[in-house]
C-alpha positions as CSV (number, residue, x, y, z in Angstrom):
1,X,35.8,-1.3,-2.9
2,X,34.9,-1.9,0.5
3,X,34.5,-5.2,2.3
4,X,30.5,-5.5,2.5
5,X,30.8,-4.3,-1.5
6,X,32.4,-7.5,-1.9
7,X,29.1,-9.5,-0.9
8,X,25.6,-9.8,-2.0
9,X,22.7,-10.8,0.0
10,X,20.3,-13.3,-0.8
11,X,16.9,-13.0,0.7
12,X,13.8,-15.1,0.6
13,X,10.5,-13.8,2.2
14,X,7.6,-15.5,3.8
15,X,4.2,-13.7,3.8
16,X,1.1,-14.8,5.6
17,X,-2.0,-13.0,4.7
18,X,-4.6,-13.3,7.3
19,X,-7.8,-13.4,5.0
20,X,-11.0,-11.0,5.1
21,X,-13.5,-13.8,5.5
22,X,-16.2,-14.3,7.9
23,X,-15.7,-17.4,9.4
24,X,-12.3,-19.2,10.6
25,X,-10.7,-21.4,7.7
26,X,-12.4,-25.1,9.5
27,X,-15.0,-23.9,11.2
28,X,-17.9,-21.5,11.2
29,X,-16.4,-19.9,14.4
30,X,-16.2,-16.0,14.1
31,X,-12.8,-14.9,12.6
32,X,-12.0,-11.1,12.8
33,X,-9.8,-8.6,14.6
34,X,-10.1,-8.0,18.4
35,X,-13.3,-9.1,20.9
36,X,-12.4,-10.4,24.4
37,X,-10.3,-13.2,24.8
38,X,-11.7,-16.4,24.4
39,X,-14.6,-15.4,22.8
40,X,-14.1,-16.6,19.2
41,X,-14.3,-19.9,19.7
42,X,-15.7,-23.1,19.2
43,X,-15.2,-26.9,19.8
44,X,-13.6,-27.0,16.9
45,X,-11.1,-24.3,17.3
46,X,-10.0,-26.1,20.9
47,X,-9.3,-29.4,19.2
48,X,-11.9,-31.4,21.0
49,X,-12.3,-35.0,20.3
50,X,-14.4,-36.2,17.4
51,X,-15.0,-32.7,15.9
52,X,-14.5,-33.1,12.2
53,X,-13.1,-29.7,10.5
54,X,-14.8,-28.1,6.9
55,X,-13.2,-26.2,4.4
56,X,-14.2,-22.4,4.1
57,X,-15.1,-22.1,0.5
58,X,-14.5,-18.1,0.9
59,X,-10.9,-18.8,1.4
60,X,-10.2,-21.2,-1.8
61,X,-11.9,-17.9,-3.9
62,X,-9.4,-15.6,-2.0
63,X,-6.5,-18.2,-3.0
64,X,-7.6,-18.4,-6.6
65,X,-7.9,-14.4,-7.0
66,X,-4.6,-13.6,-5.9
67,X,-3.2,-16.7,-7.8
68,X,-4.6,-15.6,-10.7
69,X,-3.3,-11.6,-9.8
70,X,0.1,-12.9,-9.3
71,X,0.1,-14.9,-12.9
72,X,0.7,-18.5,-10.8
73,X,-0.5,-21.7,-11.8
74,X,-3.7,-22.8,-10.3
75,X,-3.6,-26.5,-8.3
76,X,-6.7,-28.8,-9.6
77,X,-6.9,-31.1,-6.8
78,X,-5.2,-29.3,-3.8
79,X,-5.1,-31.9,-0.7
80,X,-4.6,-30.6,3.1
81,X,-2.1,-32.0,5.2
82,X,-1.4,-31.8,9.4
83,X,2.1,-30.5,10.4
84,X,2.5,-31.6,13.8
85,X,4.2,-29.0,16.0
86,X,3.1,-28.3,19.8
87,X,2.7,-24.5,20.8
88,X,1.1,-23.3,23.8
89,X,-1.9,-21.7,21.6
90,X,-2.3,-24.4,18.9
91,X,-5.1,-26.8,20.7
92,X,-4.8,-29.4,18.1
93,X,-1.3,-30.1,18.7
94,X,-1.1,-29.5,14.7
95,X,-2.2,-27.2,12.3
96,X,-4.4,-28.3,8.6
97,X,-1.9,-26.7,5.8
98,X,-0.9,-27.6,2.1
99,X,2.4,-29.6,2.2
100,X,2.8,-31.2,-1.1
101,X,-0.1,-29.3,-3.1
102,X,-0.1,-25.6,-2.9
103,X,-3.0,-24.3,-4.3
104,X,-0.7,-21.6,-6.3
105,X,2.2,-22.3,-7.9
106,X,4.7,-19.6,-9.5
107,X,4.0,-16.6,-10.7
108,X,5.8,-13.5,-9.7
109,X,5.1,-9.8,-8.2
110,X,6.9,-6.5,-9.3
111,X,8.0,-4.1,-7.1
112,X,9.2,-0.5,-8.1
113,X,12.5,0.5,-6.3
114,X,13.0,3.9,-5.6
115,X,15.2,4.6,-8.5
116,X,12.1,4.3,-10.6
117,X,13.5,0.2,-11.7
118,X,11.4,-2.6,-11.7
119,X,12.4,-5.6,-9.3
120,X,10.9,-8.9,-10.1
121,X,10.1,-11.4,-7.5
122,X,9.1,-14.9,-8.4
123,X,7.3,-16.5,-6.2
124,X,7.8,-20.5,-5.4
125,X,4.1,-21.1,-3.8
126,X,0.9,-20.1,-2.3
127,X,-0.4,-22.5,-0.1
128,X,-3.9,-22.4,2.1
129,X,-3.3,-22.8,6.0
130,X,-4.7,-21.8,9.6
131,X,-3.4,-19.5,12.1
132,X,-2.9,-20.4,15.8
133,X,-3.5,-18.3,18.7
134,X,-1.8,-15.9,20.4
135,X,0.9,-16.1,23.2
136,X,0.7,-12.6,25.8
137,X,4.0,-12.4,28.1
138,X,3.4,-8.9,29.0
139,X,-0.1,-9.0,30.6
140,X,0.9,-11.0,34.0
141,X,4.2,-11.0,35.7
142,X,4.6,-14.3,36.5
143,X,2.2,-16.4,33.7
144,X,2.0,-16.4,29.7
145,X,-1.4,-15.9,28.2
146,X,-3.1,-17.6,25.7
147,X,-5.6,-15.7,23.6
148,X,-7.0,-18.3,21.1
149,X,-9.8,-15.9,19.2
150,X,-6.7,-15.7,16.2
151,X,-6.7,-19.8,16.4
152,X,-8.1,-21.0,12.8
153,X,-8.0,-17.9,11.6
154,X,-7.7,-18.6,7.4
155,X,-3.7,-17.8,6.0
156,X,-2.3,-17.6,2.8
157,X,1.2,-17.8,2.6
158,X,3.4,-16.5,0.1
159,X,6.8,-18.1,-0.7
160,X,9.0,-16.2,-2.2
161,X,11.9,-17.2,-4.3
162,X,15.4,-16.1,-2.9
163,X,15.7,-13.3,-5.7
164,X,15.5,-10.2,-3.1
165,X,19.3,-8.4,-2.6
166,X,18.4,-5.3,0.2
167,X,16.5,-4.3,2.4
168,X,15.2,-2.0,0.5
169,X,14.1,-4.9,-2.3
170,X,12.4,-6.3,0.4
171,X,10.4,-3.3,1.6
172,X,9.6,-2.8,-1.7
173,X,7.9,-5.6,-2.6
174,X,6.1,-5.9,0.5
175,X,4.7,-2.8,-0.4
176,X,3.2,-4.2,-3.2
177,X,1.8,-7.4,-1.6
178,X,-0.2,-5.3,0.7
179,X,-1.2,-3.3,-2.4
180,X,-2.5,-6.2,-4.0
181,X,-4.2,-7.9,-1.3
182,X,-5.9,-4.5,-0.7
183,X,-7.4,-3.9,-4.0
184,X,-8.4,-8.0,-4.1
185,X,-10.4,-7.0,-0.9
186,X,-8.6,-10.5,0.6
187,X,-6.6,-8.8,3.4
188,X,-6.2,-5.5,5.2
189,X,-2.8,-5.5,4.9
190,X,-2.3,-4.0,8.5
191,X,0.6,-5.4,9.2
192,X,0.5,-4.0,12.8
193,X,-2.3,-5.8,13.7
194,X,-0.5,-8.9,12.4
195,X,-2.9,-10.0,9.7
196,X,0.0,-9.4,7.2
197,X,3.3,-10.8,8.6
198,X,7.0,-11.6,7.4
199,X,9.5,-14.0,8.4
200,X,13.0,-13.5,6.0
201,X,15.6,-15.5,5.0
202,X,18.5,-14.3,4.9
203,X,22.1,-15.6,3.4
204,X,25.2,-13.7,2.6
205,X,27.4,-15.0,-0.7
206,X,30.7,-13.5,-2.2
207,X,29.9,-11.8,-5.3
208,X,29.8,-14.4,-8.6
209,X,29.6,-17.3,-6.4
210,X,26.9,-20.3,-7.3
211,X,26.8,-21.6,-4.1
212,X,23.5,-20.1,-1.3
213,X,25.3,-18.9,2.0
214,X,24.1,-20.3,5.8
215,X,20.7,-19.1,5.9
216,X,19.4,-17.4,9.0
217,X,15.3,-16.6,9.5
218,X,14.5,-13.3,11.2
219,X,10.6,-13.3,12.5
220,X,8.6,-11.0,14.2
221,X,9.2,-7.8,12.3
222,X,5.8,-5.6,12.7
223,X,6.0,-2.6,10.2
224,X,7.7,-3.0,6.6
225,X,10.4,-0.4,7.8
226,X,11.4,-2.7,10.6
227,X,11.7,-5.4,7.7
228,X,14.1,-3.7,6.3
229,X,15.8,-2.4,9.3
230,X,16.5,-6.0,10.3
231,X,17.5,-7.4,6.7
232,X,20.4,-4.4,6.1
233,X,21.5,-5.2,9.9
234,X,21.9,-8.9,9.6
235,X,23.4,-8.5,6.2
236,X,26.2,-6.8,7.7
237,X,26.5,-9.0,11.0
238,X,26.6,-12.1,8.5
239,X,29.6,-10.6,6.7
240,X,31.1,-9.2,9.6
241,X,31.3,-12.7,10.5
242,X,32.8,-14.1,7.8
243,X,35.1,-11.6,7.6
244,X,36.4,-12.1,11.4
245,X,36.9,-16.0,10.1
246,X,33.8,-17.0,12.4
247,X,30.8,-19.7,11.0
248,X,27.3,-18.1,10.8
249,X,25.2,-20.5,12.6
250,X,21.7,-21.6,10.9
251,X,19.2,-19.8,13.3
252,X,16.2,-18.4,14.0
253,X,16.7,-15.2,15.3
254,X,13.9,-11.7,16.6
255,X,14.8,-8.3,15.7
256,X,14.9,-5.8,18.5
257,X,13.0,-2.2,17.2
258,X,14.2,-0.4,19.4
259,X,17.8,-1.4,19.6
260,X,18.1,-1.7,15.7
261,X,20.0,-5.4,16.2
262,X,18.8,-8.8,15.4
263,X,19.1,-11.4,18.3
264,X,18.9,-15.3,18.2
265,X,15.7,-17.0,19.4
266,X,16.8,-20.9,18.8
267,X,19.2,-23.4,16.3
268,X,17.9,-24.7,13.5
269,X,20.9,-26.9,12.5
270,X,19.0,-29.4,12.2
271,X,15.3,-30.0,10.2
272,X,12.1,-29.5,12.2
273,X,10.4,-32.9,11.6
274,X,7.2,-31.7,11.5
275,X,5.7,-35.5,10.6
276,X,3.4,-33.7,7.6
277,X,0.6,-36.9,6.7
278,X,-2.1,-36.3,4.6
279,X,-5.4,-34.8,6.7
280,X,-7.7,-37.7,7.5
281,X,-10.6,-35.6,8.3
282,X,-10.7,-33.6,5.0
283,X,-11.7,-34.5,1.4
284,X,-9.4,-33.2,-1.7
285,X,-10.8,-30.1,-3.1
286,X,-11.4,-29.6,-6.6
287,X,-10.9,-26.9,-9.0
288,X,-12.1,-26.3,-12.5
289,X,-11.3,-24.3,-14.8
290,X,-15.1,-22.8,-15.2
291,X,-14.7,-22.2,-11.5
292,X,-11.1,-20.4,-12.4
293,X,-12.3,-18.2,-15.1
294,X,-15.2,-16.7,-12.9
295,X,-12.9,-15.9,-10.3
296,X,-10.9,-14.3,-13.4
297,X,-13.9,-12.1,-14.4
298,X,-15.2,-11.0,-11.0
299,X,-11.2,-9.6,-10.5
300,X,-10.8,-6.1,-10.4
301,X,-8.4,-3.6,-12.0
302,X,-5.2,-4.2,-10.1
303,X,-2.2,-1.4,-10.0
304,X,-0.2,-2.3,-12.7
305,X,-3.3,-2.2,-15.2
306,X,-4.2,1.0,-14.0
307,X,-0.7,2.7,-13.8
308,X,-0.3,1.6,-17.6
309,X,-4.0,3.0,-18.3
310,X,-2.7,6.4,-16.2
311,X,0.7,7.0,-18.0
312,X,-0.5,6.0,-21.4
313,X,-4.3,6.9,-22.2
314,X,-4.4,10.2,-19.4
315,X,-0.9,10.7,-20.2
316,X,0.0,11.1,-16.1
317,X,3.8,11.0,-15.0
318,X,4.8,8.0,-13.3
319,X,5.3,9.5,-10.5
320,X,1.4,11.2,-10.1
321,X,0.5,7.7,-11.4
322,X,2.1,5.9,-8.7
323,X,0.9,7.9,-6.4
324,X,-3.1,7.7,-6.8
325,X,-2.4,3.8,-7.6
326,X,-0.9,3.3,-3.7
327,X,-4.3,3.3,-2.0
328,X,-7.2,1.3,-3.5
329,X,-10.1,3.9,-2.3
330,X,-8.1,6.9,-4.1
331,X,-7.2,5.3,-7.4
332,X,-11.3,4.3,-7.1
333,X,-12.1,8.1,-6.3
334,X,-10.1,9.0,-9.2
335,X,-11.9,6.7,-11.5
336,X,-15.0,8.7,-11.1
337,X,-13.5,12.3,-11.4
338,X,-12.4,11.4,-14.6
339,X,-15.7,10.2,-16.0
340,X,-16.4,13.9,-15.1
341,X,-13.7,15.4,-16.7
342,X,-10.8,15.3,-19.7
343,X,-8.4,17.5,-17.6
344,X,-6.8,14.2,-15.8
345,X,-3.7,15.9,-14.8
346,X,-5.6,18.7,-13.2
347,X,-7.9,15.9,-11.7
348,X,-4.5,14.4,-10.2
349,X,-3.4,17.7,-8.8
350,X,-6.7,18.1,-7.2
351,X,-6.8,14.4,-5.2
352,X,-2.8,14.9,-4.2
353,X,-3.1,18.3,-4.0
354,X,-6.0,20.2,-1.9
355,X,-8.0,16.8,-1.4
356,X,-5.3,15.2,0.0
357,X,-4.3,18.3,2.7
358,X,-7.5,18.7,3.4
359,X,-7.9,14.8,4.7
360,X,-4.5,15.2,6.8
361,X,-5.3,18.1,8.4
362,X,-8.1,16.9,10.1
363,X,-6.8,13.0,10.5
364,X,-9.3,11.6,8.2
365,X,-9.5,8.0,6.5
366,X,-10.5,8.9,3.0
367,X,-13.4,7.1,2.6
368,X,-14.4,9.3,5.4
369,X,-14.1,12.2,2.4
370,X,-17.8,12.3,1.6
371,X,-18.0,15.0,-1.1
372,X,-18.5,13.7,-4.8
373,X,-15.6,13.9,-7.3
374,X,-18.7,15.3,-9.7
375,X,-17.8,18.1,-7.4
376,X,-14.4,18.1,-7.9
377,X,-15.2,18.4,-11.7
378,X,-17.0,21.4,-11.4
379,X,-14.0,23.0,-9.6
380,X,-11.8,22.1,-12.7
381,X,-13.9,23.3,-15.1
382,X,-14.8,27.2,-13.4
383,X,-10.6,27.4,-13.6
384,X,-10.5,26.1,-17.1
385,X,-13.2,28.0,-18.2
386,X,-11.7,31.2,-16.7
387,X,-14.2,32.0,-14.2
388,X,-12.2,31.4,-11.1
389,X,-8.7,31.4,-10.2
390,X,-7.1,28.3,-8.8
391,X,-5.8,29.6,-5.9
392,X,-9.6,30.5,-5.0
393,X,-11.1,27.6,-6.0
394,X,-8.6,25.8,-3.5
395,X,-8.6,28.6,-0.8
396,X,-12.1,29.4,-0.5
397,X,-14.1,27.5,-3.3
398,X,-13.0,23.8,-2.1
399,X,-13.7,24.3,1.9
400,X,-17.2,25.9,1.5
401,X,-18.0,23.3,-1.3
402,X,-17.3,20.6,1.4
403,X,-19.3,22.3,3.8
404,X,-22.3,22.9,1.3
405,X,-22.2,19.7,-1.1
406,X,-25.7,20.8,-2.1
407,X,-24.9,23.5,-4.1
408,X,-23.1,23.6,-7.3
409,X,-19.1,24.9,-7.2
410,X,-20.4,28.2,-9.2
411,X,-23.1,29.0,-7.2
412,X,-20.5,29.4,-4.1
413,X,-17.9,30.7,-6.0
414,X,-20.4,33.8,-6.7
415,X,-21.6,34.0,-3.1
416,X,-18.4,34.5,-2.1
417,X,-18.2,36.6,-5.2
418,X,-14.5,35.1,-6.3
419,X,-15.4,34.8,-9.9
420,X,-13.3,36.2,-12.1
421,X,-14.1,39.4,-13.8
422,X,-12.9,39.7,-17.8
423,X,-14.2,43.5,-17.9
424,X,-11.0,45.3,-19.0
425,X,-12.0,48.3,-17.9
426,X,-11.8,47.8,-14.2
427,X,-8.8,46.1,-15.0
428,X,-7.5,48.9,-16.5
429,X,-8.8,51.0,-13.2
430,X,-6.6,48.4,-10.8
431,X,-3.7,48.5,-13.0
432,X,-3.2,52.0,-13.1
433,X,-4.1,52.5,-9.1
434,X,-1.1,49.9,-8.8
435,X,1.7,51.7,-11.0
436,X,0.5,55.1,-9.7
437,X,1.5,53.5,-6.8
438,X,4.7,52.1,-7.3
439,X,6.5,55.1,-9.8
440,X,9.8,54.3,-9.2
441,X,9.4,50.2,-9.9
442,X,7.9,51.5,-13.0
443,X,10.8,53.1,-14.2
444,X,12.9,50.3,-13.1
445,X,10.7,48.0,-15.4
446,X,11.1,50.4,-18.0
447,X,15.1,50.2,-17.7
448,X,14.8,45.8,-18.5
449,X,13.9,45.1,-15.2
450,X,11.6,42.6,-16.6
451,X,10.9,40.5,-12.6
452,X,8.9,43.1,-11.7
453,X,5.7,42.0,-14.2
454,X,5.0,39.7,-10.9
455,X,4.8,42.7,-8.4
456,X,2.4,44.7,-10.1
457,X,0.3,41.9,-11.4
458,X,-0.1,40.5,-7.8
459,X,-0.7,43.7,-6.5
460,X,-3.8,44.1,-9.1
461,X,-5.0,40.4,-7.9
462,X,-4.6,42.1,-4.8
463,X,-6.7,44.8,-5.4
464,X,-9.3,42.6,-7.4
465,X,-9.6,40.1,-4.4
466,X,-8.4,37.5,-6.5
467,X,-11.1,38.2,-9.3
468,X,-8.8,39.1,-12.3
469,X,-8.6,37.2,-15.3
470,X,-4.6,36.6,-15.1
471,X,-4.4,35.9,-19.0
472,X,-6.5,39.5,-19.6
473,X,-4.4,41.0,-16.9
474,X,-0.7,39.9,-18.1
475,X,-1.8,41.3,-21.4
476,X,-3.3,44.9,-20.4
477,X,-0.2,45.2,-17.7
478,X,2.1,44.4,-20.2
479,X,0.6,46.6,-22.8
480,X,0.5,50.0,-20.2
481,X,3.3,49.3,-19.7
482,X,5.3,49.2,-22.5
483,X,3.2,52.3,-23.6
């Protein structure tokens, strides 16, 4: 056993989800991605004296879906507090959060592992909060910049529970956070814009021991991978030290892309006092549990409904499952396809298969995929009729179909005349052109060289252009030739 087999890791992950609402969390000031600098803002968002802040209602809905999504208990009277902190692009001097009354409490998110197990993560909170500003040090040479259109901006954070061991735990169920605050329609989930970030926690512990190790936080981590990247490396730098006799020292510490290290930023041996008081300026906020069960009912199918509803009732693989669940717009395309047709795991070949190539190789987004899954059906059901092979429906049927939503998958498929012809006689005519062609394979074939059956049968679709009935065609070939 090696030394770092010794250890395990334990790992607690903090998640803020910048929120898909219109309007900043205290004030009607514009909140979304990008503009010039500056421009987003208000007296309000600067802090100025006597402006009195109001609570988004759009926000408290977000909270309540994705606490009910995550199976958390939902807070009745939730009370906003002022943490008092003083960064260069927080104006107030403070920042409105939840403190002692999270909105969510509990509840827990599963994350599929590679291995095709099921990691649970509880989760200790979800609590509503703003965003400050942002700090630019690259910009000028000599100044920082502030760039306070982010400042206000509504948050949720998640608070995980330290139950992740790996890096790859951790990448894991972040992929499934972004999943779910996708198909909610609360978040983007793009975490390098930074409206979904991570800070981890991180603490190393022999194997079977009770006790949590020194606990180090890693921040600024702007892609899932890089997540990971930085939890495996401290993992081992912790234990290193340990090892070497050395005392891991309770840190903040940035995580260097590029050099694949971790780095310290400041101590934190001792507790931020961030002087948390009840907000003055807000009211309590109420929620019932009428107002909890419409939220309920206006949720939509999230993933792990519709992977059970895939593998069980379409009969799909995990895998294929897994796959159309990852993005919210395919799993939604999908939906329709198979109002159109029974043949679901022909419907999933289609959307990974062709559908998906197609999107790649010319960069598309695929809601940028305009042509009806109806379409799609009508595809599936010229192949399992027998009219059309699949390699032309995907070759030639699919691109023109695109091109020409108009017209119906048939109506191309006989313009381009590629439908499949069942008359045996002019199969008989191609099959004997092709072994008059090929004598000495035939008598090869004829000796239990049975692998051959493939070269003259693709040599007749060949010679048909792709328009021979390969069940009618396997059955003549095989019958001339055992003649």
């Amino acid at each position: 056993m090696s030394v770092y087999e010794r250890y395990e890791a334990v790992i607690g992950l903090e998640c803020h989800i910048q929120l898909l609402t219109q309007t900043k969390m205290y004030s009607s000031d514009i909140a979304e991605y990008g503009g010039l600098p500056n421009s987003h803002v208000s007296v309000v968002t600067l802090g100025h004296p006597g402006t009195l802040p109001v609570v988004n209602a759009r926000a408290i809905e977000f909270a309540v879906k994705l606490g009910l999504a995550v199976n958390a208990t939902i807070r009745e009277e939730n009370q906003f507090a002022r943490k008092n902190y003083f960064y260069a692009d927080l104006p107030k001097g403070y920042q409105i959060t939840q403190d002692k009354t999270p909105i969510c409490s509990g509840g827990y998110i599963d994350a599929k592992l590679k291995d095709g197990q099921s990691k649970r993560v509880n989760l200790t909170r979800i609590h509503m909060e703003e965003d400050a500003g942002k700090s630019l040090h690259d910009i000028d040479a000599f100044d920082t910049l502030v760039d306070l259109n982010r400042a206000g901006t509504p948050l949720l954070e998640i608070v995980s529970e330290p139950d992740i061991r790996s890096g790859e735990e951790a990448y894991a169920y972040l992929t499934e956070v972004r999943k779910l605050v996708r198909y909610l329609d609360i978040c983007d989930g793009n975490m390098e814009e930074g409206s979904l970030r991570c800070d981890a926690n991180i603490s190393v512990r022999l194997k079977g021991a009770k006790e949590f190790g020194r606990k180090v936080e890693v921040k600024n981590m702007n892609s899932f991978r890089n997540v990971q990247r930085a939890i495996d490396f401290e993992i081992k730098r912790q234990i290193d030290l340990i090892e070497a006799g050395e005392t891991i020292a309770v840190e903040t510490r940035s995580f260097d892309a590029v050099k694949d290290l971790t780095f310290s930023l400041r101590s934190k041996e001792s507790a931020n006092d961030y002087r948390y008081f009840p907000e003055p300026d807000l009211q309590p906020v109420f929620i019932t549990s009428d107002y909890i069960e419409r939220m309920r009912a206006d949720l939509p199918v999230l993933p792990d409904a519709l992977f059970a509803t895939y593998t069980k009732t379409y009969g799909l693989s995990e895998y294929d499952a897994t796959q159309i669940i990852e993005s919210k717009e395919v799993a939604q395309y999908f939906n329709r396809l198979v109002q159109h047709t029974t043949n679901y795991k022909s419907a999933a070949n289609w959307l990974m298969g062709p559908v998906k190539s197609f999107i790649n190789e010319r960069a598309l987004a695929f809601h940028e995929f305009m042509l009806a899954p109806e379409k799609i059906a009508e595809l599936i059901a010229l192949i399992d009729s027998g009219k059309i092979s699949n390699s032309a429906a995907s070759q030639h049927v699919f691109p023109a179909l695109v091109e020409q939503a108009g017209k119906t998958a048939e109506q191309i498929a006989t313009e381009l005349d590629l439908l499949q012809t069942s008359d045996s006689s002019a199969l008989q005519g191609w099959i004997d052109s092709t072994l008059a062609k090929y004598p000495e394979k035939v008598q090869e074939y004829k000796n239990g060289k049975a692998g051959l059956m493939g070269l003259f049968v693709g040599e007749v679709m060949k010679l048909s252009k792709g328009k021979a009935d390969p069940k009618l065609l396997n059955q003549l070939m095989k019958q001339t030739l055992d003649k």
